[in-house]
mmCIF file of the N, C-alpha and C atoms, coordinates in Angstrom:
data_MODEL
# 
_entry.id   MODEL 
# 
loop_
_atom_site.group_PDB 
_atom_site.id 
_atom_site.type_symbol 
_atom_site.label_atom_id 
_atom_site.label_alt_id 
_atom_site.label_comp_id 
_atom_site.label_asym_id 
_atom_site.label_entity_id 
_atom_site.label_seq_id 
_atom_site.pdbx_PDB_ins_code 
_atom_site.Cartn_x 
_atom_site.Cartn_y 
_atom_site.Cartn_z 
_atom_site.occupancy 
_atom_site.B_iso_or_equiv 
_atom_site.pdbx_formal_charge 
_atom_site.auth_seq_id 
_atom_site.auth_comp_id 
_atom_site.auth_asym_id 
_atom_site.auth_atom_id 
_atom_site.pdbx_PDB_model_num 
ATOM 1   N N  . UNK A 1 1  ? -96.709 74.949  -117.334 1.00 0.00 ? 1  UNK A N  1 
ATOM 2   C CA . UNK A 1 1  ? -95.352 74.907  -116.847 1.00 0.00 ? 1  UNK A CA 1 
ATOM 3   C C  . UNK A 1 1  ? -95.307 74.420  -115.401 1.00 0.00 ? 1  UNK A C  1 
ATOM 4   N N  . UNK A 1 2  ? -96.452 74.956  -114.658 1.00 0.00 ? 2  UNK A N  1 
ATOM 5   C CA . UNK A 1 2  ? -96.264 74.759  -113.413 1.00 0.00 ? 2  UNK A CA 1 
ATOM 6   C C  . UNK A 1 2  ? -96.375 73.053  -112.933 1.00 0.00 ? 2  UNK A C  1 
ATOM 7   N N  . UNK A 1 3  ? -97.432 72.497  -114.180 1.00 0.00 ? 3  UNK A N  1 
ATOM 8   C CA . UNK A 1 3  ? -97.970 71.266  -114.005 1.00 0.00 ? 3  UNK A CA 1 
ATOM 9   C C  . UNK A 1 3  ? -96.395 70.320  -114.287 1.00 0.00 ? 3  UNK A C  1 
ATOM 10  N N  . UNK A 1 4  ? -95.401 70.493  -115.491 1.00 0.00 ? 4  UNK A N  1 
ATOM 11  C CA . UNK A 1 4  ? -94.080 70.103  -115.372 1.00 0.00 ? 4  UNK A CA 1 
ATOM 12  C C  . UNK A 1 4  ? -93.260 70.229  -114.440 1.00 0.00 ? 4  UNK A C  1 
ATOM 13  N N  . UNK A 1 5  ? -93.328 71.105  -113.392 1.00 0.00 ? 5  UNK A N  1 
ATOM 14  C CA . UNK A 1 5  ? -92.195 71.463  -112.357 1.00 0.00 ? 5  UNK A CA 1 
ATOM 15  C C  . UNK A 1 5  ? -92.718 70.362  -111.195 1.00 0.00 ? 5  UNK A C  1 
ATOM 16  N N  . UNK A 1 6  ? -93.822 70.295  -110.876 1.00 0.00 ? 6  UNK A N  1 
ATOM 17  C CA . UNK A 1 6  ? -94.251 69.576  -110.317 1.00 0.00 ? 6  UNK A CA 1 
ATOM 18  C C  . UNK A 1 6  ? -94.179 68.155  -110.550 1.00 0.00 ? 6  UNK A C  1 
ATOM 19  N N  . UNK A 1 7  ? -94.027 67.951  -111.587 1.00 0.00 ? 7  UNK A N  1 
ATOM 20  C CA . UNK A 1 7  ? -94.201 66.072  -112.577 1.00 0.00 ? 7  UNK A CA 1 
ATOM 21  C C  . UNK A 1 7  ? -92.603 65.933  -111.727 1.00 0.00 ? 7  UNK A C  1 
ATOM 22  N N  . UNK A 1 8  ? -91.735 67.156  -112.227 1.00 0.00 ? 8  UNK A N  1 
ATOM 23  C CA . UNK A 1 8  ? -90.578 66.731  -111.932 1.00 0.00 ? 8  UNK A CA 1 
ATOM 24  C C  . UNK A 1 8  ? -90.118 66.253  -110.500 1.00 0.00 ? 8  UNK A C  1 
ATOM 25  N N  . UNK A 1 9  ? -90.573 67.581  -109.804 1.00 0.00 ? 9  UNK A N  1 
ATOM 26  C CA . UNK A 1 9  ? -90.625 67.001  -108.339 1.00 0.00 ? 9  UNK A CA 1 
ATOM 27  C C  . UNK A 1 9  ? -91.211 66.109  -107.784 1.00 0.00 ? 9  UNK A C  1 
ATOM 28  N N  . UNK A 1 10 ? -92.009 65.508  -108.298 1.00 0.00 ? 10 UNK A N  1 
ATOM 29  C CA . UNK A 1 10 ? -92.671 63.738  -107.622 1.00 0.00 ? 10 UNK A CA 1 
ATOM 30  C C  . UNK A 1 10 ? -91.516 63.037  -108.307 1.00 0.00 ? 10 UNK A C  1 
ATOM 31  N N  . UNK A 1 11 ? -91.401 63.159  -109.732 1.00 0.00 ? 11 UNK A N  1 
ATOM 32  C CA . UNK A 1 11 ? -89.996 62.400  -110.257 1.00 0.00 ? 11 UNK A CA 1 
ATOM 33  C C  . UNK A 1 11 ? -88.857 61.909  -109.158 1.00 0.00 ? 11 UNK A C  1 
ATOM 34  N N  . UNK A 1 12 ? -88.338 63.204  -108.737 1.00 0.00 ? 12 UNK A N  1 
ATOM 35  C CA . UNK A 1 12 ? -86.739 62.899  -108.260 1.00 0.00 ? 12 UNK A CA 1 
ATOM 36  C C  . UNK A 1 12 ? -87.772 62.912  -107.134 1.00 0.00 ? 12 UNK A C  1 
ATOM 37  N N  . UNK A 1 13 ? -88.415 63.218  -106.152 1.00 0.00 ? 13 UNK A N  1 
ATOM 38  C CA . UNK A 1 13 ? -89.360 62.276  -104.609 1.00 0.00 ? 13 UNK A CA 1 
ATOM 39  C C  . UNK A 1 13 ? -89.064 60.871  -104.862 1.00 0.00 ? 13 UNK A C  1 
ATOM 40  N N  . UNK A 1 14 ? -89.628 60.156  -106.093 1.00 0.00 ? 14 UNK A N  1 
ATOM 41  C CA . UNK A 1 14 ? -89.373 58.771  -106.051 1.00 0.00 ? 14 UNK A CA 1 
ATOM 42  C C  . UNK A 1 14 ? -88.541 57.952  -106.381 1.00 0.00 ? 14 UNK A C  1 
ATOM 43  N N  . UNK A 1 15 ? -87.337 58.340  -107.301 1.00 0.00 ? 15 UNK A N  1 
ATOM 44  C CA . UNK A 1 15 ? -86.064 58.553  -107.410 1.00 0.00 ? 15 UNK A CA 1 
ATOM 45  C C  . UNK A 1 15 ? -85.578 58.190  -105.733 1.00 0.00 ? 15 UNK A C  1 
ATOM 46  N N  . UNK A 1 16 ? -85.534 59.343  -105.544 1.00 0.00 ? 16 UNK A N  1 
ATOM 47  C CA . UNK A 1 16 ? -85.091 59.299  -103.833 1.00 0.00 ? 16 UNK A CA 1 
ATOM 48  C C  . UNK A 1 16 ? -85.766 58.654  -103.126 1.00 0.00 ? 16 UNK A C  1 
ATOM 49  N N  . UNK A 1 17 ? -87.082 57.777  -102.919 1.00 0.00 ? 17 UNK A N  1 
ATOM 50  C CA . UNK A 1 17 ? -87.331 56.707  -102.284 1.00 0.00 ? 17 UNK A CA 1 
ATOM 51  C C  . UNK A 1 17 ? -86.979 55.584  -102.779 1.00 0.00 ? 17 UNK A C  1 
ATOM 52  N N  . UNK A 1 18 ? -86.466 55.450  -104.240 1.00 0.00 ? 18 UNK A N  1 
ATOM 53  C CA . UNK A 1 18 ? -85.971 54.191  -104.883 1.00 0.00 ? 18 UNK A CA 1 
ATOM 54  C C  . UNK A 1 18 ? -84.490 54.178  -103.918 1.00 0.00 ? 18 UNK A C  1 
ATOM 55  N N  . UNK A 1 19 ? -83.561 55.035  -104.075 1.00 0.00 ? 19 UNK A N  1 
ATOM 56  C CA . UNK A 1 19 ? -82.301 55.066  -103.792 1.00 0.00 ? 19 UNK A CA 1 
ATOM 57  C C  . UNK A 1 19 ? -82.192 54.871  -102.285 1.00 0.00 ? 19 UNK A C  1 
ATOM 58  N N  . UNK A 1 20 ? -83.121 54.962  -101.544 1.00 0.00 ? 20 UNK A N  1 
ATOM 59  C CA . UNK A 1 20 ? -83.175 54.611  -100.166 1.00 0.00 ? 20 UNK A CA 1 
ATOM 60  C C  . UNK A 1 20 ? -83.222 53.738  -99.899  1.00 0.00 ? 20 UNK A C  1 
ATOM 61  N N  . UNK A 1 21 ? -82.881 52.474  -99.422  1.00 0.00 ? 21 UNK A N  1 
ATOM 62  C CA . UNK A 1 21 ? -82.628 51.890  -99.103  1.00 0.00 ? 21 UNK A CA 1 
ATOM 63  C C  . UNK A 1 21 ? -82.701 50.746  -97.285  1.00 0.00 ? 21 UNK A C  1 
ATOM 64  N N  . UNK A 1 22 ? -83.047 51.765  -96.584  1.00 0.00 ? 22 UNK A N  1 
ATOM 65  C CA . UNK A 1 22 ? -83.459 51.533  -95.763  1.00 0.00 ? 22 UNK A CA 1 
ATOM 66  C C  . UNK A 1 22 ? -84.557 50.512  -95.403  1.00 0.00 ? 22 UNK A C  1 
ATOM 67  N N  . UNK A 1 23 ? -84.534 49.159  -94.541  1.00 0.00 ? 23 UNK A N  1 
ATOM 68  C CA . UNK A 1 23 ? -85.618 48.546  -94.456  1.00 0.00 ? 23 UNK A CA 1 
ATOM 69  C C  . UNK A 1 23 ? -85.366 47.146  -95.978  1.00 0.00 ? 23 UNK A C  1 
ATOM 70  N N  . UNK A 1 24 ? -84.636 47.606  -96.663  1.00 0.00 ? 24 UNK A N  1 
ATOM 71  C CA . UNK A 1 24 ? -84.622 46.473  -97.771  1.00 0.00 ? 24 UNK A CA 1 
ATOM 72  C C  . UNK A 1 24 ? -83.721 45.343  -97.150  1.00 0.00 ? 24 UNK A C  1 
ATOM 73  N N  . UNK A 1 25 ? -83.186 45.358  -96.142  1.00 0.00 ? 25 UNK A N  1 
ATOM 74  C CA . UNK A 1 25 ? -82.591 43.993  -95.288  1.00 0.00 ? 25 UNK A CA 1 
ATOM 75  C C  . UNK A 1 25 ? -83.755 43.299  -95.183  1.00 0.00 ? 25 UNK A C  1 
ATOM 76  N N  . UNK A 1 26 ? -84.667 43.807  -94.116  1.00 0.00 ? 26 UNK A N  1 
ATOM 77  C CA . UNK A 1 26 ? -85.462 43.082  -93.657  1.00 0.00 ? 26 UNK A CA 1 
ATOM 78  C C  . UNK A 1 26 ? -86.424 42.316  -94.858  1.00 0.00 ? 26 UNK A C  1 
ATOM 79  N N  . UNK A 1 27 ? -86.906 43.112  -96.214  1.00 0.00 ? 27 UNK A N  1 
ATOM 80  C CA . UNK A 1 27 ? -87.502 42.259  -96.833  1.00 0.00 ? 27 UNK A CA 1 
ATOM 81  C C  . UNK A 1 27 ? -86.826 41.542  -97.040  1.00 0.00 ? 27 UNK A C  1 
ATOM 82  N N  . UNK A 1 28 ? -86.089 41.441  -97.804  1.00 0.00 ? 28 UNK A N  1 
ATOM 83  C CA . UNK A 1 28 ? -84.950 40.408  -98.157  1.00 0.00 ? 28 UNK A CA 1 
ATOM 84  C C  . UNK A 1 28 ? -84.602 39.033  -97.011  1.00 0.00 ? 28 UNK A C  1 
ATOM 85  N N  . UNK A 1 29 ? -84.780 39.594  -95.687  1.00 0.00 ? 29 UNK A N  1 
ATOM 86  C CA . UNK A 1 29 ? -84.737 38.175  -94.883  1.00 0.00 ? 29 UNK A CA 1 
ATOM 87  C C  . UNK A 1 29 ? -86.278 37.260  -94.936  1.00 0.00 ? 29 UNK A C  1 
ATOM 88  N N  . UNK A 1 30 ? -87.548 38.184  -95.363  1.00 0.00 ? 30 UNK A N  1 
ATOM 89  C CA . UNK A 1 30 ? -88.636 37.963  -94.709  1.00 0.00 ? 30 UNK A CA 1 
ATOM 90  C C  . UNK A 1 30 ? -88.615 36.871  -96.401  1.00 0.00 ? 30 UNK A C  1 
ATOM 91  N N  . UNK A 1 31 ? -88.079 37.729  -97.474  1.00 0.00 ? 31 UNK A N  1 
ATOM 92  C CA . UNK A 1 31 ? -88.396 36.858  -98.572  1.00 0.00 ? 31 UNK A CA 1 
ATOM 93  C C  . UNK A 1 31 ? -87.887 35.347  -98.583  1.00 0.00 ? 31 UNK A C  1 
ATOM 94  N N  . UNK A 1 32 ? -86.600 35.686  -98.301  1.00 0.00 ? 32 UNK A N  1 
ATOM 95  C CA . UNK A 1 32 ? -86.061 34.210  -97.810  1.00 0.00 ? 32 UNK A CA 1 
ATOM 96  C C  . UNK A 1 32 ? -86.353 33.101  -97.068  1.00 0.00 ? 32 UNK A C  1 
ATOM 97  N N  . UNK A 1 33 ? -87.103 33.420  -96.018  1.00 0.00 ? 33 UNK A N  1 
ATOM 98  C CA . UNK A 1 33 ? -87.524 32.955  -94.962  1.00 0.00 ? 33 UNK A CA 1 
ATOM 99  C C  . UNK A 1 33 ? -89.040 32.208  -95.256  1.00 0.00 ? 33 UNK A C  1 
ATOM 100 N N  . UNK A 1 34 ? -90.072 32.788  -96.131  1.00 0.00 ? 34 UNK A N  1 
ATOM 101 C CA . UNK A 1 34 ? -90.623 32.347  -96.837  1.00 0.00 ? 34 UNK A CA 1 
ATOM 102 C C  . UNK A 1 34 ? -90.584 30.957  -98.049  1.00 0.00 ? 34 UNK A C  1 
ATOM 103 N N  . UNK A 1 35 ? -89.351 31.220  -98.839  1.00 0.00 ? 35 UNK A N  1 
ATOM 104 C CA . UNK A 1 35 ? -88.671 30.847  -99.315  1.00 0.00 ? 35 UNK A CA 1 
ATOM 105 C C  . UNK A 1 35 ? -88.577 29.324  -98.810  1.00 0.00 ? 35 UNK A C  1 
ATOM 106 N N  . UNK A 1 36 ? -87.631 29.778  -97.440  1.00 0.00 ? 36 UNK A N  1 
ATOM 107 C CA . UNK A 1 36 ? -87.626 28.469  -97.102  1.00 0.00 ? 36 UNK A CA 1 
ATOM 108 C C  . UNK A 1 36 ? -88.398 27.470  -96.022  1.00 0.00 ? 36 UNK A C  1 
ATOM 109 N N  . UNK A 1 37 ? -89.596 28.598  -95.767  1.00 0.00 ? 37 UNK A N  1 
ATOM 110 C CA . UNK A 1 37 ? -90.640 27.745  -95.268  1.00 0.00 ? 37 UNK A CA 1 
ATOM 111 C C  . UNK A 1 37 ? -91.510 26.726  -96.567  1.00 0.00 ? 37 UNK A C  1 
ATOM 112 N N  . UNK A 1 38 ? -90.972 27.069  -97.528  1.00 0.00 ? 38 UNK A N  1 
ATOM 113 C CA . UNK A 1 38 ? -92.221 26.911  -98.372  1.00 0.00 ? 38 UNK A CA 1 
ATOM 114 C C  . UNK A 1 38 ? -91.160 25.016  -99.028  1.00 0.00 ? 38 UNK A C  1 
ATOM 115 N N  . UNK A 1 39 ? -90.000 25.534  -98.887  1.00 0.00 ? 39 UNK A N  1 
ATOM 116 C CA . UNK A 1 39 ? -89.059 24.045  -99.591  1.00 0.00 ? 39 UNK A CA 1 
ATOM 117 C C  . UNK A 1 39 ? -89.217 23.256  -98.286  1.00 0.00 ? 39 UNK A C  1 
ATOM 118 N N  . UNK A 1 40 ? -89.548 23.279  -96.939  1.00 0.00 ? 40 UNK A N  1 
ATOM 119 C CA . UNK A 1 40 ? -89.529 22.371  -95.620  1.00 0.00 ? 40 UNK A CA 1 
ATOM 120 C C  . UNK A 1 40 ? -91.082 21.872  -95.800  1.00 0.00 ? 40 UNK A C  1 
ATOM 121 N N  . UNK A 1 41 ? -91.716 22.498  -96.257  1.00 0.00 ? 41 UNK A N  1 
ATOM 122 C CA . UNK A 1 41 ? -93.280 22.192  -96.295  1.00 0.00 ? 41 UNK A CA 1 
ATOM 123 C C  . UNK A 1 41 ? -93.608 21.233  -97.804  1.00 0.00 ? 41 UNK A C  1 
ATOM 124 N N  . UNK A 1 42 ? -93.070 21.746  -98.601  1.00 0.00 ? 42 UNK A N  1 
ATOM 125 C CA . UNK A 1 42 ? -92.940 20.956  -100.097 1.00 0.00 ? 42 UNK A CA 1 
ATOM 126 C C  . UNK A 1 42 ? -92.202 19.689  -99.608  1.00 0.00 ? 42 UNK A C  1 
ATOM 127 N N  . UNK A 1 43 ? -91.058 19.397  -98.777  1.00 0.00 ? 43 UNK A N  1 
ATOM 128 C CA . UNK A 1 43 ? -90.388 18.252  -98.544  1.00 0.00 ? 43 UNK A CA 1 
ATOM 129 C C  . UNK A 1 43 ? -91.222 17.543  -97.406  1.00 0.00 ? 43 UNK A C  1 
ATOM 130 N N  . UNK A 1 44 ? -91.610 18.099  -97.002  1.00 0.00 ? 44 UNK A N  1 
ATOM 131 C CA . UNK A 1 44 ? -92.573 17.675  -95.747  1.00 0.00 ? 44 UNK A CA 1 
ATOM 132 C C  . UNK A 1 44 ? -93.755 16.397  -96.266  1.00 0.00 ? 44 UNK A C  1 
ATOM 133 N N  . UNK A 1 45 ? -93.921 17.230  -97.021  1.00 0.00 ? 45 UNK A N  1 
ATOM 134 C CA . UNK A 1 45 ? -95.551 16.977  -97.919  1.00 0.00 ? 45 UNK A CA 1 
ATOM 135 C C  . UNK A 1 45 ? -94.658 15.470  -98.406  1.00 0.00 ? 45 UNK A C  1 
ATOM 136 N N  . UNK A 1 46 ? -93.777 15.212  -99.238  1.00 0.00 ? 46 UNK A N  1 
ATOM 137 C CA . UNK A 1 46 ? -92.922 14.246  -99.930  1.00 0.00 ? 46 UNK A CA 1 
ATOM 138 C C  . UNK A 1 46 ? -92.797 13.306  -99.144  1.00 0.00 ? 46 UNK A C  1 
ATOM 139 N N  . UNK A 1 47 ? -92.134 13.441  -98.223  1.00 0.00 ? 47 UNK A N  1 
ATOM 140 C CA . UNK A 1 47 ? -91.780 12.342  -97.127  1.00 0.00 ? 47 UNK A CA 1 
ATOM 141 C C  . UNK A 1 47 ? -92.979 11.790  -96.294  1.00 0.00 ? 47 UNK A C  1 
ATOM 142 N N  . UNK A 1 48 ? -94.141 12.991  -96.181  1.00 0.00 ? 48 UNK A N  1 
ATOM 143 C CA . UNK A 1 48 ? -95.576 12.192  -95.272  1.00 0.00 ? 48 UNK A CA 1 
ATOM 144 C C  . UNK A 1 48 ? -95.342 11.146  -95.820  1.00 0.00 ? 48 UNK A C  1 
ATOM 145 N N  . UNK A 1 49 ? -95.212 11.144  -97.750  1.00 0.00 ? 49 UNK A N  1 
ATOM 146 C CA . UNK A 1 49 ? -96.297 9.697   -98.193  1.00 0.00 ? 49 UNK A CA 1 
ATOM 147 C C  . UNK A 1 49 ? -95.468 8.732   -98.061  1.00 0.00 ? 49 UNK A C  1 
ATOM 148 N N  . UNK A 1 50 ? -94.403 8.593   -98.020  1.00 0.00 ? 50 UNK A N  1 
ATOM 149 C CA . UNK A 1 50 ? -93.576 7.631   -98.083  1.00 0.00 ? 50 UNK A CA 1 
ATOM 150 C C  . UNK A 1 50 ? -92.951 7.584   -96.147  1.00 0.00 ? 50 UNK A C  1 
ATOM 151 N N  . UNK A 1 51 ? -93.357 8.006   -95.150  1.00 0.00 ? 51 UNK A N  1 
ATOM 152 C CA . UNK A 1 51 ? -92.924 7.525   -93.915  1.00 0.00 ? 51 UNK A CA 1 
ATOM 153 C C  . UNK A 1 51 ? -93.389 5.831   -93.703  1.00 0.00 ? 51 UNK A C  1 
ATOM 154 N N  . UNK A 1 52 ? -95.067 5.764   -93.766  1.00 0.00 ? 52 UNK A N  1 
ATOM 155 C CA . UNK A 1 52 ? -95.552 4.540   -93.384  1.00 0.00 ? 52 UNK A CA 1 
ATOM 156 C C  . UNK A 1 52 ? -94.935 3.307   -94.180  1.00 0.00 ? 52 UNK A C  1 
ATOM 157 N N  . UNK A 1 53 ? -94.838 3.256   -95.362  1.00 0.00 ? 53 UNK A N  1 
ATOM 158 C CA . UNK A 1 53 ? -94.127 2.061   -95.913  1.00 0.00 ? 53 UNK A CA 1 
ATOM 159 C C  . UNK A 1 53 ? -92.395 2.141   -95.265  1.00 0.00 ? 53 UNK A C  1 
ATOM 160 N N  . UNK A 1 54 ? -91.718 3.447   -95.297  1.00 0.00 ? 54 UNK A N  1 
ATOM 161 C CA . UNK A 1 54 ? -90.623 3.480   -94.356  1.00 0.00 ? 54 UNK A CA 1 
ATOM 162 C C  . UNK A 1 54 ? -90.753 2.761   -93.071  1.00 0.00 ? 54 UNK A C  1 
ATOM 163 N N  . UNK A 1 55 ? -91.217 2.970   -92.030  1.00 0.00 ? 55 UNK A N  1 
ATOM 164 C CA . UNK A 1 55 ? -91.559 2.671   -90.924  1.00 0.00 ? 55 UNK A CA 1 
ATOM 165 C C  . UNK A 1 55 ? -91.866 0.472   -90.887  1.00 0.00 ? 55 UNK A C  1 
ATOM 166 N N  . UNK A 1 56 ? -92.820 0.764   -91.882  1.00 0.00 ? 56 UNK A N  1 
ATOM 167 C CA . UNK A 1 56 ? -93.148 -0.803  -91.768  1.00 0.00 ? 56 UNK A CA 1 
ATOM 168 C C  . UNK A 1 56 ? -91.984 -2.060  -92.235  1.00 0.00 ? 56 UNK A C  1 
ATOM 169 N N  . UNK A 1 57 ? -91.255 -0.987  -93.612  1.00 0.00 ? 57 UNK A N  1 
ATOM 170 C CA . UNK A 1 57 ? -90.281 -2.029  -93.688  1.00 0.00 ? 57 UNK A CA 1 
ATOM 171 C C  . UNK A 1 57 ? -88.987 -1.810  -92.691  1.00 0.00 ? 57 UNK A C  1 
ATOM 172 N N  . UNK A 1 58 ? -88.398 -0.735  -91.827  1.00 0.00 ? 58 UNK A N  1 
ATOM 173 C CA . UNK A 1 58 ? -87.898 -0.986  -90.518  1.00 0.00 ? 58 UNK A CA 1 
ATOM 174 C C  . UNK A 1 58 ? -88.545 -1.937  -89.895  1.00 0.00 ? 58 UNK A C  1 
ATOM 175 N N  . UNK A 1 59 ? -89.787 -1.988  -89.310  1.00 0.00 ? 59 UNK A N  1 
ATOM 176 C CA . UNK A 1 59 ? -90.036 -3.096  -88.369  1.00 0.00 ? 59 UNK A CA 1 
ATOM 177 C C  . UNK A 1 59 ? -89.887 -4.113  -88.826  1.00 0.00 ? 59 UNK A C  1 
ATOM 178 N N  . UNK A 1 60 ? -90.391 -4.266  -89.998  1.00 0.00 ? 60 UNK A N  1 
ATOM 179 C CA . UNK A 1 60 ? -90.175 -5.815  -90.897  1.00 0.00 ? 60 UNK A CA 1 
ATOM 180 C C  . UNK A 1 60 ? -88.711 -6.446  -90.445  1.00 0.00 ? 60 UNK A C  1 
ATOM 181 N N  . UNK A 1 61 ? -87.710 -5.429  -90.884  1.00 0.00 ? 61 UNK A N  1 
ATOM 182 C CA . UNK A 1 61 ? -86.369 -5.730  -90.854  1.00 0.00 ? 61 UNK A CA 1 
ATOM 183 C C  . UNK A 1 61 ? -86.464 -6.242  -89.349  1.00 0.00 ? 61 UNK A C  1 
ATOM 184 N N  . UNK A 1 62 ? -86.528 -5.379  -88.159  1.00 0.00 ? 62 UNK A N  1 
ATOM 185 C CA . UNK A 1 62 ? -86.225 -5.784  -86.790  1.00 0.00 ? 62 UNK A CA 1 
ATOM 186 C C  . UNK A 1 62 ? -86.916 -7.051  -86.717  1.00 0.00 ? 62 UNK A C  1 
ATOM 187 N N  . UNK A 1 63 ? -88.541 -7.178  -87.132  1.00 0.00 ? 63 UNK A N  1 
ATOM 188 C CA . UNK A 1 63 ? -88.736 -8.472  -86.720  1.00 0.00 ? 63 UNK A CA 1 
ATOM 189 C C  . UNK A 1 63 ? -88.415 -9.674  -87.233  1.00 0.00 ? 63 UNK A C  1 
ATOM 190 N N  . UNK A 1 64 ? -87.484 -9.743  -88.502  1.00 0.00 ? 64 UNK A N  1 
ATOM 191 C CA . UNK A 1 64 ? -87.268 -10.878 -89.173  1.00 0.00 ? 64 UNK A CA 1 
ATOM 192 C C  . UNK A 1 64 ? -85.665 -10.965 -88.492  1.00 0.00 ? 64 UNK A C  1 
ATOM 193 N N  . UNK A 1 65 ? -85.322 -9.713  -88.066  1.00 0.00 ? 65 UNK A N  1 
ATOM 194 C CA . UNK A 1 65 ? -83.663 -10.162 -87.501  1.00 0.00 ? 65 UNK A CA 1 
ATOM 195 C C  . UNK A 1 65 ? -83.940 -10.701 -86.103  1.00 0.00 ? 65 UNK A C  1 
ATOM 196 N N  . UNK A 1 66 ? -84.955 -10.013 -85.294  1.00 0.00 ? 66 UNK A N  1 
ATOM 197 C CA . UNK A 1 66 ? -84.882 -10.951 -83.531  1.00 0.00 ? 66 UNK A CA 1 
ATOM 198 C C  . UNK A 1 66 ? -85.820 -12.110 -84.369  1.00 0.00 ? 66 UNK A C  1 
ATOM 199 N N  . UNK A 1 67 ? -86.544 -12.867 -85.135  1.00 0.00 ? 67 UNK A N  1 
ATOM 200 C CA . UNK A 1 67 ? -86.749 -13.854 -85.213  1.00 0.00 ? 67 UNK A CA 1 
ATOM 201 C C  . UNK A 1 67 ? -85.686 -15.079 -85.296  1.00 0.00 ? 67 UNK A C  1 
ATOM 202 N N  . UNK A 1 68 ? -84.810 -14.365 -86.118  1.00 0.00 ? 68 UNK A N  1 
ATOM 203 C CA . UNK A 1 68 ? -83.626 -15.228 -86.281  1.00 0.00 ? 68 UNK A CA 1 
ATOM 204 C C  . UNK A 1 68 ? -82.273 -15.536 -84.712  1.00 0.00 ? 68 UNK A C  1 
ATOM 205 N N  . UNK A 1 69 ? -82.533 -14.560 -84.498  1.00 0.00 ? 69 UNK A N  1 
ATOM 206 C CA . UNK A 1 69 ? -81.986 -14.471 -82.797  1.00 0.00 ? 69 UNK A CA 1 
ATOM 207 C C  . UNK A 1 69 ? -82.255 -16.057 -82.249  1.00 0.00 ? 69 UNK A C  1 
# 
C-alpha cells in the first residue's frame, strides 16, 4: 500500500512539473532561433554555389556595356 501512495505522489509531482510552465518561453525562442539559424545556413550553402557564375556574368554585362560606350 505504502509502495501505491507513493507511485501516486511522484504521479501528481510530475503532473505538477508538466503544468508548470515556467521557462517554456525561453525554449521555445531558443527552438526557433535554431530553426532559423539552420534555414540562413541551408540558403547560405545554395547561393555559395551559384555567387561566382553570378558575379562573372555581372561583370560580363558591365564590360560588354562600357565596351560599347
Amino acid at each position: 500500500m505504502k509502495y501505491i501512495a507513493k507511485m501516486h505522489l511522484a504521479f501528481n509531482r510530475a503532473i505538477e512539473n508538466i503544468k508548470n510552465k515556467k521557462g517554456q518561453n525561453t525554449v521555445e525562442y531558443m527552438l526557433m532561433l535554431l530553426v532559423i539559424i539552420g534555414v540562413v545556413f541551408a540558403v547560405g550553402a545554395l547561393i555559395k554555389n551559384y555567387m561566382p557564375d553570378l558575379f562573372q556574368q555581372i561583370k560580363d554585362k558591365i564590360s560588354g556595356s562600357a565596351s560599347q560606350i
